[in-house]
BAZAFI-198493 format. One record per residue: residue number from 1; x negated, y, z of N, C-alpha, C in turn. Coordinates in nm, 2 decimals, m for minus. Layout:
! BAZAFI-198493
NUM;X;Y;Z;X;Y;Z;X;Y;Z
...
END
This chain:
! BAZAFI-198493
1;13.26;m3.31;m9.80;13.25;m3.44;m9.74;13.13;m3.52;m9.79
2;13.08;m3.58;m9.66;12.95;m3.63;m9.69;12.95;m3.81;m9.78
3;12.87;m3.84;m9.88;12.88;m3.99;m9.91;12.86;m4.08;m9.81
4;12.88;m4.20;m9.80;12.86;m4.26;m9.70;12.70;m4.32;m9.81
5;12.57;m4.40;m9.70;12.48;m4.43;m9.74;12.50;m4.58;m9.75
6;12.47;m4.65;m9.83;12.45;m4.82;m9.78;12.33;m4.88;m9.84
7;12.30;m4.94;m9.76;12.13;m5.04;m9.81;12.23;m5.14;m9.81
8;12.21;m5.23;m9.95;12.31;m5.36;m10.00;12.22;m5.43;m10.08
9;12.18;m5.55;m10.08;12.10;m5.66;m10.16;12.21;m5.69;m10.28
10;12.14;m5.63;m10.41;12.22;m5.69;m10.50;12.28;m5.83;m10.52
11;12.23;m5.89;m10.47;12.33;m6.04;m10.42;12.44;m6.00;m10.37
12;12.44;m5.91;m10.28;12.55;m5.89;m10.15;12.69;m5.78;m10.21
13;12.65;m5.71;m10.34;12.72;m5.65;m10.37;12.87;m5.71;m10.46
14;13.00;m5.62;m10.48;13.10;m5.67;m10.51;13.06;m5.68;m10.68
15;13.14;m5.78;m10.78;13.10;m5.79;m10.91;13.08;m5.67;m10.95
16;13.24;m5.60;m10.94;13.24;m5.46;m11.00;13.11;m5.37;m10.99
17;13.04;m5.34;m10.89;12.92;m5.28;m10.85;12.77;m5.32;m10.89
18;12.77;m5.46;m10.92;12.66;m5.57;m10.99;12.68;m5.47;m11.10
19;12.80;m5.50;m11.19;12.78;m5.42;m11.32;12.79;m5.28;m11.37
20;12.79;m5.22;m11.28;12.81;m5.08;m11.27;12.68;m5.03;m11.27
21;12.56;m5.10;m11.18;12.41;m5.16;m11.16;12.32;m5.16;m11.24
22;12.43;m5.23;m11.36;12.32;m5.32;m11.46;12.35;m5.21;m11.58
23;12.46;m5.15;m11.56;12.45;m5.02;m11.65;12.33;m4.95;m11.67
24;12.38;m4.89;m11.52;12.29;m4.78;m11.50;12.12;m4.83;m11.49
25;12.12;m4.97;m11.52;11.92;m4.99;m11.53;11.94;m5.07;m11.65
26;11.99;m5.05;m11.78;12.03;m5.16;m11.85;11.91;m5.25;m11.90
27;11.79;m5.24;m11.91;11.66;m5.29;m11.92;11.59;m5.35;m11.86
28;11.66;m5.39;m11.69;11.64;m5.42;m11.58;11.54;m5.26;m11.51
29;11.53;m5.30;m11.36;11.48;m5.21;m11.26;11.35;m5.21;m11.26
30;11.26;m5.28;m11.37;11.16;m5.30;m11.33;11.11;m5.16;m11.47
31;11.22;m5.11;m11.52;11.10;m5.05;m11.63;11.20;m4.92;m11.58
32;11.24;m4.94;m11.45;11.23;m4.76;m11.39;11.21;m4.75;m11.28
33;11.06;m4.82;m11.26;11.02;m4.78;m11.17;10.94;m4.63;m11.05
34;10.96;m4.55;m11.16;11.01;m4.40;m11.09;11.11;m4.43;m10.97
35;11.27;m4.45;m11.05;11.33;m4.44;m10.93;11.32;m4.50;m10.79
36;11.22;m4.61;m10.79;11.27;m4.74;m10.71;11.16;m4.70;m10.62
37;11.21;m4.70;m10.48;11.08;m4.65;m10.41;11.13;m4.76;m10.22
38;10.97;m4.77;m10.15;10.99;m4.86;m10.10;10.98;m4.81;m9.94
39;11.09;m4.92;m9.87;11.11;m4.88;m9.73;11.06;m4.95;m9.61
40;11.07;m4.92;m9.53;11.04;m5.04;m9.41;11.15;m5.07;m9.30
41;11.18;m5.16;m9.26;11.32;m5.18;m9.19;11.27;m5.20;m9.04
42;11.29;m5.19;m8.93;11.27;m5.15;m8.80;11.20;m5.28;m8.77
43;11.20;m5.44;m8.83;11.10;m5.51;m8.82;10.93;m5.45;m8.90
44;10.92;m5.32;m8.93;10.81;m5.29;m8.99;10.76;m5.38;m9.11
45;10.89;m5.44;m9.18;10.88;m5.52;m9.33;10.91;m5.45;m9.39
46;10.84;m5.40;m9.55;10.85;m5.36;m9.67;10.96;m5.41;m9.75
47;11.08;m5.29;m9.81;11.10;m5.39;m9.90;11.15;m5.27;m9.98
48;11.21;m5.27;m10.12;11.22;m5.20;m10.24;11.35;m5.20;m10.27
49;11.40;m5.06;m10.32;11.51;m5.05;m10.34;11.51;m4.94;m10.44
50;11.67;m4.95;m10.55;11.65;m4.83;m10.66;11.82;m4.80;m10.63
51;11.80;m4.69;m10.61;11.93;m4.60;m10.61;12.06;m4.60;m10.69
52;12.22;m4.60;m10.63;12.29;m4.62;m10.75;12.39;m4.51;m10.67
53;12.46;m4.43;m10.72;12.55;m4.33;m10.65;12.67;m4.41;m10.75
54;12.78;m4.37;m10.61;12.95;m4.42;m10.69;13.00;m4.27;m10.68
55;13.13;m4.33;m10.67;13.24;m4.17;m10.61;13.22;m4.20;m10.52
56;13.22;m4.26;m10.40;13.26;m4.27;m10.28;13.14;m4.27;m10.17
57;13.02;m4.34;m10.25;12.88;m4.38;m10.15;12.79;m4.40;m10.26
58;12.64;m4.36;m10.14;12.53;m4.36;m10.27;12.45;m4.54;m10.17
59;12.44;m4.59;m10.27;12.39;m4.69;m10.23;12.24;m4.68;m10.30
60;12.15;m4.75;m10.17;12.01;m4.82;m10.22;12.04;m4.97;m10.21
61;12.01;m5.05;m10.35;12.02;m5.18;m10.36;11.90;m5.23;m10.36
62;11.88;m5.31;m10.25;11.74;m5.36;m10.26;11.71;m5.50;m10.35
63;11.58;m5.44;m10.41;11.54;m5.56;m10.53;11.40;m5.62;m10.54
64;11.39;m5.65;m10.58;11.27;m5.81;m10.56;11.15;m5.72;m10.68
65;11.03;m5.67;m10.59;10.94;m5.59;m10.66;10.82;m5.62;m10.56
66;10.71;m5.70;m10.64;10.59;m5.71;m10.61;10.49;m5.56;m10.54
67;10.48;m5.55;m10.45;10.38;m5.43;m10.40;10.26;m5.49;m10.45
68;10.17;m5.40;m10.50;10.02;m5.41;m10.55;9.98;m5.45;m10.42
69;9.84;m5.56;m10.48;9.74;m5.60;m10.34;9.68;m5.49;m10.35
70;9.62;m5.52;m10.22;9.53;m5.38;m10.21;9.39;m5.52;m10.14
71;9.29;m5.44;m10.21;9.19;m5.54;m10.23;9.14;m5.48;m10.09
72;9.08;m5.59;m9.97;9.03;m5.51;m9.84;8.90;m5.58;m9.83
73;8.79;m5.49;m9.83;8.68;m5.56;m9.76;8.63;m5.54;m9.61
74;8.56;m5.59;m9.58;8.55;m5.65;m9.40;8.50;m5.52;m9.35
75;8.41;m5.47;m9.39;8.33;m5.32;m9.39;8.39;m5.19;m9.43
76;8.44;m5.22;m9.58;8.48;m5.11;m9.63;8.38;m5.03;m9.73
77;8.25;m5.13;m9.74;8.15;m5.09;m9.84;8.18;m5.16;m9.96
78;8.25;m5.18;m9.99;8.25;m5.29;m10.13;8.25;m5.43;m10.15
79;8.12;m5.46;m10.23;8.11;m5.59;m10.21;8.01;m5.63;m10.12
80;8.05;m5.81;m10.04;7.98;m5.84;m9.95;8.00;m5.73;m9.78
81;7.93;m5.80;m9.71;7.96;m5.75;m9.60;7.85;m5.66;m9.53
82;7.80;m5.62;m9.44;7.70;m5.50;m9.35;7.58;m5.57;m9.36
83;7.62;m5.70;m9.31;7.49;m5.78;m9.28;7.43;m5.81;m9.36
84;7.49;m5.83;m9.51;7.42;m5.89;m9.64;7.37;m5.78;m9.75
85;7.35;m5.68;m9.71;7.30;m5.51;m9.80;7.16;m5.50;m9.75
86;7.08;m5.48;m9.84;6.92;m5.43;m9.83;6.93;m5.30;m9.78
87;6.82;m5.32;m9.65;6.80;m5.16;m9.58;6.76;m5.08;m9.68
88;6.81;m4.96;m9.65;6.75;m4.86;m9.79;6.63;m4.76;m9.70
89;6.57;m4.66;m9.78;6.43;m4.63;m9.74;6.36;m4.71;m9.65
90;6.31;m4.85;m9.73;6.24;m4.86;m9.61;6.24;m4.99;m9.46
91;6.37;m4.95;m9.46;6.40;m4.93;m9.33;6.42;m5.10;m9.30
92;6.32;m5.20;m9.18;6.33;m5.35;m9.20;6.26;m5.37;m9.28
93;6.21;m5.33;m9.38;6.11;m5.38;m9.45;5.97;m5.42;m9.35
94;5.88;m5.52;m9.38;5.79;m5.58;m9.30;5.67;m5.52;m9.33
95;5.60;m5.41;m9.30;5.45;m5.37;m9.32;5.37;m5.39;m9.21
96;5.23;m5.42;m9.23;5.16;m5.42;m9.14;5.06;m5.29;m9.15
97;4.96;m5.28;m9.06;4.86;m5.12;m9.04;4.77;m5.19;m9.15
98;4.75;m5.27;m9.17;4.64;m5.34;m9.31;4.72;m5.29;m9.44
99;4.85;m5.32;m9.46;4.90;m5.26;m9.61;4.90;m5.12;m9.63
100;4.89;m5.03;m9.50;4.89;m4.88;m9.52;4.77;m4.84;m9.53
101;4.66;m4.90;m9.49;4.53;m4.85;m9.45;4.46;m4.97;m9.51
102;4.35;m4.86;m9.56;4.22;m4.97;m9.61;4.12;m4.98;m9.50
103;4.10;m5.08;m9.50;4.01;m5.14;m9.37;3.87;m5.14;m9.39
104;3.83;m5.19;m9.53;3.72;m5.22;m9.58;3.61;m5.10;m9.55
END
């Protein structure tokens, strides 16, 4: 016989199960973060949940966990943007046939 699955917001859970919860992460969920891994729900929103199995159903309880920013630049070169980087070899730089050649 298969468990049943449930996605349940620890708010939404019965007491009994809150502390059954707090057992099994007794340090809070934030210092196991191995287990806790993150989903997206059919509105294509993120959200975090850490696993608790009973007898009867394995629940993911979803919990309140910061995802890292992810730093984005406009380009993808780093810092600043395409337009503001010096041509390299060369290249836009302003010479005239007088700086290449002696005239004299």
């Amino acid at each position: 016989m298969d468990k049943r699955r449930i996605i349940k917001s620890f708010d939404n859970l019965e007491p009994e199960k809150q502390e059954y919860f707090q057992e099994i992460y007794p340090r809070g969920y934030r210092d196991y973060q191995e287990k806790i891994f993150r989903l997206t729900n059919a509105r294509n929103e993120n959200f975090f949940v850490a696993p608790m199995e009973t007898d009867d159903a394995i629940y993911l309880v979803k919990v309140k966990l910061e995802e890292p920013k992810e730093e984005k630049d406009d380009d993808g070169y780093g810092e600043g943007s395409s337009s503001e980087k010096e041509p390299t070899n060369g290249a836009g730089k302003e010479e005239s046939y007088e700086d290449n050649y002696n005239l004299d």
